[in-house]
Backbone as a ProteinNet text record, in pm:
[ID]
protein_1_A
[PRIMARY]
XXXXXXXXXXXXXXXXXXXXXXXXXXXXXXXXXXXXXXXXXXXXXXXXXXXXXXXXXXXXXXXXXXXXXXXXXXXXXXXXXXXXXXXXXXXXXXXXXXXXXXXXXXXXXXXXXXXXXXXX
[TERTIARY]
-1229.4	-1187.2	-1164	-1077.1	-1031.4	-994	-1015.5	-974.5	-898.4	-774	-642.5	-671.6	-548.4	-515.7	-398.8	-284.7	-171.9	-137	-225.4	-204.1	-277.4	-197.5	-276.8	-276.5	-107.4	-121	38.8	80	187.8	213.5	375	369.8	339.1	258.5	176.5	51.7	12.4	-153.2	-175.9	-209.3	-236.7	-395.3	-458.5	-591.6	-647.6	-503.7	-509.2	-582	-704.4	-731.4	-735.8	-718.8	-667.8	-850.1	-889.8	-1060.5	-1104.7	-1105.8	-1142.9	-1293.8	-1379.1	-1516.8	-1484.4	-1414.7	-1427.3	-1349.1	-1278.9	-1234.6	-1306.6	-1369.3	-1533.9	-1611.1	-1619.6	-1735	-1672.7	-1519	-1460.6	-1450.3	-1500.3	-1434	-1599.5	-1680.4	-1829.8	-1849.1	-1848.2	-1844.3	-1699.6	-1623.7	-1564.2	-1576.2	-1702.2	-1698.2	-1832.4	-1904.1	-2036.6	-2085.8	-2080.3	-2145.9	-2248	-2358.6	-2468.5	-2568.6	-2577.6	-2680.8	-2653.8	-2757.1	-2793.7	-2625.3	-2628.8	-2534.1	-2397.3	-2406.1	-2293	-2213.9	-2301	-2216.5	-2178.1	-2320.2	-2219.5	-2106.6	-2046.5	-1955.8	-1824.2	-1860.9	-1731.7	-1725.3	-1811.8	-1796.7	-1713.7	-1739	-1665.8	-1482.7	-1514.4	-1368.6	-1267.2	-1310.7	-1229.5	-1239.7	-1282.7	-1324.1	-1262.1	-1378.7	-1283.3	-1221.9	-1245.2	-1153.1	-987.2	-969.5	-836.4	-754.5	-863.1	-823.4	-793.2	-894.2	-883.3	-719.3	-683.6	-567	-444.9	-473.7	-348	-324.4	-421.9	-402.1	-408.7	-480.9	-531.2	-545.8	-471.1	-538.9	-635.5	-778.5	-817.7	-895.5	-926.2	-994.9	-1175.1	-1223	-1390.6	-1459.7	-1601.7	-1659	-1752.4	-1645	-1673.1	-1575.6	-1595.1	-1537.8	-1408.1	-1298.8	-1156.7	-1086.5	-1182.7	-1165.9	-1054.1	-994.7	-932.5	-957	-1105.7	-1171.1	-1114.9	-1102	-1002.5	-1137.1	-1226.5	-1311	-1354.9	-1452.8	-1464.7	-1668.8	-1697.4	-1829.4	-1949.8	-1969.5	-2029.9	-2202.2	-2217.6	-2348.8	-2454.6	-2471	-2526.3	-2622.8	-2736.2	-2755.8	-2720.6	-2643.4	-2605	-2452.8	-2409.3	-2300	-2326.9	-2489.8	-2505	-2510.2	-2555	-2570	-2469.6	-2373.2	-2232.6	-2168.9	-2166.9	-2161.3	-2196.2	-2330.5	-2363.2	-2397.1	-2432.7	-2424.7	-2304.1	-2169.4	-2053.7	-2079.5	-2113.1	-2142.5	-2036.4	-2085.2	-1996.9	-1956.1	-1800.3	-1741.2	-1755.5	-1812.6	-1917.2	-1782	-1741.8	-1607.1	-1495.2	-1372.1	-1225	-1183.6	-1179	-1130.9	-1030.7	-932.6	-818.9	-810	-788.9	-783.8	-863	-949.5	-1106.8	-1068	-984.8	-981.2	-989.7	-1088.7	-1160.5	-1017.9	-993.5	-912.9	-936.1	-1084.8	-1134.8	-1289.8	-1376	-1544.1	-1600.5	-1700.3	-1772.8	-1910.2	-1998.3	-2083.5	-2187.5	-2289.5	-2445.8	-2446.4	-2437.7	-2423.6	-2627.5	-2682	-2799.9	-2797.2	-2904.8	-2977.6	-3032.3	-2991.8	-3125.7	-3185.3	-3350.8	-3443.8	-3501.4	-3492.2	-3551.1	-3669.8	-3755.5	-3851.6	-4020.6	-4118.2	-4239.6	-4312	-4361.7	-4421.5	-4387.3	-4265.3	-4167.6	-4087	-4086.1	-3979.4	-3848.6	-3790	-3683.8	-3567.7	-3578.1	-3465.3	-3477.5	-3381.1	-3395.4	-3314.3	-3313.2	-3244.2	-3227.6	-3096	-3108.8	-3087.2	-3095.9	-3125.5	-3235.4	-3378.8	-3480.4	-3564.2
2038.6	2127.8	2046.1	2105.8	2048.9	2078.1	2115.9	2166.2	2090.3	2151.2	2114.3	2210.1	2136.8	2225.1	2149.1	2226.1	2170.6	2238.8	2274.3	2357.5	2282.5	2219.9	2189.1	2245.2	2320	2436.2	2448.9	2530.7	2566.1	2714.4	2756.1	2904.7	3020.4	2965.4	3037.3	3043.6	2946.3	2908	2874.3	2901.6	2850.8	2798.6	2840.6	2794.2	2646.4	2615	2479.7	2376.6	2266.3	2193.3	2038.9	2047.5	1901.2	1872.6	1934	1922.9	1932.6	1875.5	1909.9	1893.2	1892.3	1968.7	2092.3	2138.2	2286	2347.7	2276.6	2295	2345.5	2227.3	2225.1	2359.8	2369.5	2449.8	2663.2	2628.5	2773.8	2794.9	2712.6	2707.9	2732.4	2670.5	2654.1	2836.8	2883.3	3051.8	3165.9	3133.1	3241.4	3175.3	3078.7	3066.1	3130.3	3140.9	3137.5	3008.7	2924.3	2830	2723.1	2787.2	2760.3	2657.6	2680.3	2609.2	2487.6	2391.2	2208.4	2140.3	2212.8	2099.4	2165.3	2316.9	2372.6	2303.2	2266.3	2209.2	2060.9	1998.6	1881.7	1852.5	1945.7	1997.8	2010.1	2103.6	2112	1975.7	1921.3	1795.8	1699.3	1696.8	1632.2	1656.2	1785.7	1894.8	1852.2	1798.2	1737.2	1556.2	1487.1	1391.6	1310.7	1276.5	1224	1244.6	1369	1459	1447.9	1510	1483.1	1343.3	1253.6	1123.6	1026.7	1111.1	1140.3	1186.3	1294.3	1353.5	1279.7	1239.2	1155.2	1054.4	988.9	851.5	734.7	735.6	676.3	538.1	434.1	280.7	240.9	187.9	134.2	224.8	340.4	444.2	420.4	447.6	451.2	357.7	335	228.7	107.8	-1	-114	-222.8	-355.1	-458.5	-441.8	-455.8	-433	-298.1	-187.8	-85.6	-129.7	-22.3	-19.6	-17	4.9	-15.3	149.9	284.2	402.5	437.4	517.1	601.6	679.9	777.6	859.9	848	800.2	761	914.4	989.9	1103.3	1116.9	1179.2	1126.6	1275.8	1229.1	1328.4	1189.5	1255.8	1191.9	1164.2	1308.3	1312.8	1429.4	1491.6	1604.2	1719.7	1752.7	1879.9	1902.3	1783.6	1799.6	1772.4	1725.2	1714.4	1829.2	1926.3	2019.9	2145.1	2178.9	2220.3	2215.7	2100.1	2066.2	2058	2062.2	1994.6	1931.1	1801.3	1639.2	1615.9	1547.9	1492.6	1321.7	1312.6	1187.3	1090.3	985.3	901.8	804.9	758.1	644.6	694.9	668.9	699.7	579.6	485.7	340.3	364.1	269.7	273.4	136.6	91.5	-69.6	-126.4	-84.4	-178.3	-178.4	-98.4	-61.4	73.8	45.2	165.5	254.5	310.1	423.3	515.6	589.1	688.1	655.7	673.2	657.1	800.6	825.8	905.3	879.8	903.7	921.7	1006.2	954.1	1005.1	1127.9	1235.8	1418.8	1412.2	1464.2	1474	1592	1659.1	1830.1	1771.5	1830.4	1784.6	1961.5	1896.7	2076.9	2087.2	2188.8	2207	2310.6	2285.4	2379	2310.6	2372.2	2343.7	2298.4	2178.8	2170.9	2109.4	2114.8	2062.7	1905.4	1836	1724.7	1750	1675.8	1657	1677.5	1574.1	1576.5	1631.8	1644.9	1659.6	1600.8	1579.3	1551.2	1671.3	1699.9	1812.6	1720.8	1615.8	1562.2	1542.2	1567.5	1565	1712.7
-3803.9	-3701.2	-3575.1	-3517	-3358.2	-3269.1	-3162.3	-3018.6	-2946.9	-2897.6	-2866.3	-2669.7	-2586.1	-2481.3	-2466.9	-2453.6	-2403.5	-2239.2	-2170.1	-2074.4	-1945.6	-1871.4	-1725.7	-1617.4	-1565.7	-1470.5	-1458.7	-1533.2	-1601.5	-1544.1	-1592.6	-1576.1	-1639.3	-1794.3	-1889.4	-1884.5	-1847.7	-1808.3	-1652.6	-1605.6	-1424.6	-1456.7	-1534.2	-1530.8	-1585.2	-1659.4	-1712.8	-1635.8	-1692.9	-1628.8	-1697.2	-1781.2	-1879.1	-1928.9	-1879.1	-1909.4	-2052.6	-2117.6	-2242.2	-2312.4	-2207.2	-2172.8	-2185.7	-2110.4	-2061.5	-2205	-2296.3	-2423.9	-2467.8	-2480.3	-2589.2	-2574.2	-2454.7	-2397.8	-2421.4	-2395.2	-2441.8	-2599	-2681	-2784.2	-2896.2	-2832	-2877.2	-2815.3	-2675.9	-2639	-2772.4	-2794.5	-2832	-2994.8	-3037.9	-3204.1	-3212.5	-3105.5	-3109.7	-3150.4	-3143.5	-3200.4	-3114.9	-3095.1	-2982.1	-3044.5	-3166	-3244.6	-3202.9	-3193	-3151	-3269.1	-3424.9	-3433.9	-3431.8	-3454.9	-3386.6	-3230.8	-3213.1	-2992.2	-3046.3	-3101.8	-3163.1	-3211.6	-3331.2	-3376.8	-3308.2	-3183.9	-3075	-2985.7	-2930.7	-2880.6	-2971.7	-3086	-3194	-3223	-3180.4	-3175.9	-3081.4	-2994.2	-2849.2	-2841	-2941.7	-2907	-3085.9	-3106.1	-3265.3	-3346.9	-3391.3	-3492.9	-3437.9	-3353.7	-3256.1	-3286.2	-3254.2	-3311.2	-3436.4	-3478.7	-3598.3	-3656.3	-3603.7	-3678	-3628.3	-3488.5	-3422.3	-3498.6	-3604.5	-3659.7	-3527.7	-3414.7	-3353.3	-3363.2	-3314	-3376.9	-3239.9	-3262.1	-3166.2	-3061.1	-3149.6	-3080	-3151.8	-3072.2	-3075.3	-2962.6	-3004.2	-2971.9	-3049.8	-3029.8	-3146.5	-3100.4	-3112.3	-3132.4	-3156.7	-3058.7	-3062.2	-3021.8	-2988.6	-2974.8	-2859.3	-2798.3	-2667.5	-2510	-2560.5	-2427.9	-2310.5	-2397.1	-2326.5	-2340.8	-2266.7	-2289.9	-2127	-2086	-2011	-2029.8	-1918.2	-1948.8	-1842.2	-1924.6	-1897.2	-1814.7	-1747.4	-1726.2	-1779.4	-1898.7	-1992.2	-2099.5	-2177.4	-2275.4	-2413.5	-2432.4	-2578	-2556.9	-2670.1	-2656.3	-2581.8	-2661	-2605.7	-2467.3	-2389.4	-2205.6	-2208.7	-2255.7	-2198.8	-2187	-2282.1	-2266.6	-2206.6	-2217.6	-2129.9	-2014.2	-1916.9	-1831.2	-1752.3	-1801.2	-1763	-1682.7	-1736	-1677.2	-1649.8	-1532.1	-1434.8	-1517.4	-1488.9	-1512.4	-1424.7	-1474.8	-1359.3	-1367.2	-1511.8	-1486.8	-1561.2	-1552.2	-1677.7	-1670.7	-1783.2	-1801.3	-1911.5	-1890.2	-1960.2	-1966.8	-2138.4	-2092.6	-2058.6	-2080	-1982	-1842.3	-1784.9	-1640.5	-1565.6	-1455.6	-1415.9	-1358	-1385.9	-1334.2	-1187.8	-1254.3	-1122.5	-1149	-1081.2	-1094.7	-967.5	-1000.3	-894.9	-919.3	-807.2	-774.4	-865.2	-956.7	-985.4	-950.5	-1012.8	-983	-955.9	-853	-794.3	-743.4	-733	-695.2	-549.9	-477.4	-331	-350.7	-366.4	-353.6	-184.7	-186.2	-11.6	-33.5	-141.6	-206.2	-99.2	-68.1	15.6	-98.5	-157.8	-239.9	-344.4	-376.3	-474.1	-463.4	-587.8	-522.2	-455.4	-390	-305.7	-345.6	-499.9	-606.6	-735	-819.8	-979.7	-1061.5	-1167.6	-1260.9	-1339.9	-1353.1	-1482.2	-1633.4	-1637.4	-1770.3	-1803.7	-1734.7	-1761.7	-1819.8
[MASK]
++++++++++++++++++++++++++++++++++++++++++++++++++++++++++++++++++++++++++++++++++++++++++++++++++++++++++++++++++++++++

């Protein structure tokens, strides 16, 4: 299975966002598929499978790969998903494209730490 969007902000779709997190994440809501390897599943749906079908040369991560990847700041699929983790780098070529900034909580709680991690 595989999750597709051909829609970025068009005159059929305005909501298009090329996000294919947010793929994942509409696609895991209208299958139901909540379960731990169900989300895996859809993460998979937007990510290798796809590549999978493209016949892809030089896609993954391994020795010769292409060095194209989107480095998430999540631990595994499922926070990627649910979290919609923030894209910390987009390298193309082994070249950084766009990078941002460590996604951080500031708490203003009496008693409480300052910060959080929601990966913890």
């Amino acid at each position: 299975m595989a999750f597709g969007q051909d829609c970025t902000l068009d005159p059929w779709y305005p909501l298009g966002s090329g996000d294919m997190l947010e793929v994942a994440s509409m696609g895991l809501h209208v299958a139901q598929m909540t379960g731990q390897d169900a989300m895996r599943a859809c993460f998979t749906a937007v990510t290798d499978t796809p590549a999978q079908i493209l016949g892809l040369e030089g896609y993954g991560l391994h020795v010769g790969a292409k060095a194209d990847f989107v480095w998430l700041q999540a631990r595994d699929a499922v926070e990627a998903i649910r979290l919609r983790a923030a894209r910390r780098l987009v390298v193309r070529g082994g070249v950084v494209l766009a990078e941002a900034p460590r996604r951080e909580t500031r708490l203003y709680l009496e008693g409480r730490p300052h910060s959080t991690d929601l990966l913890r």
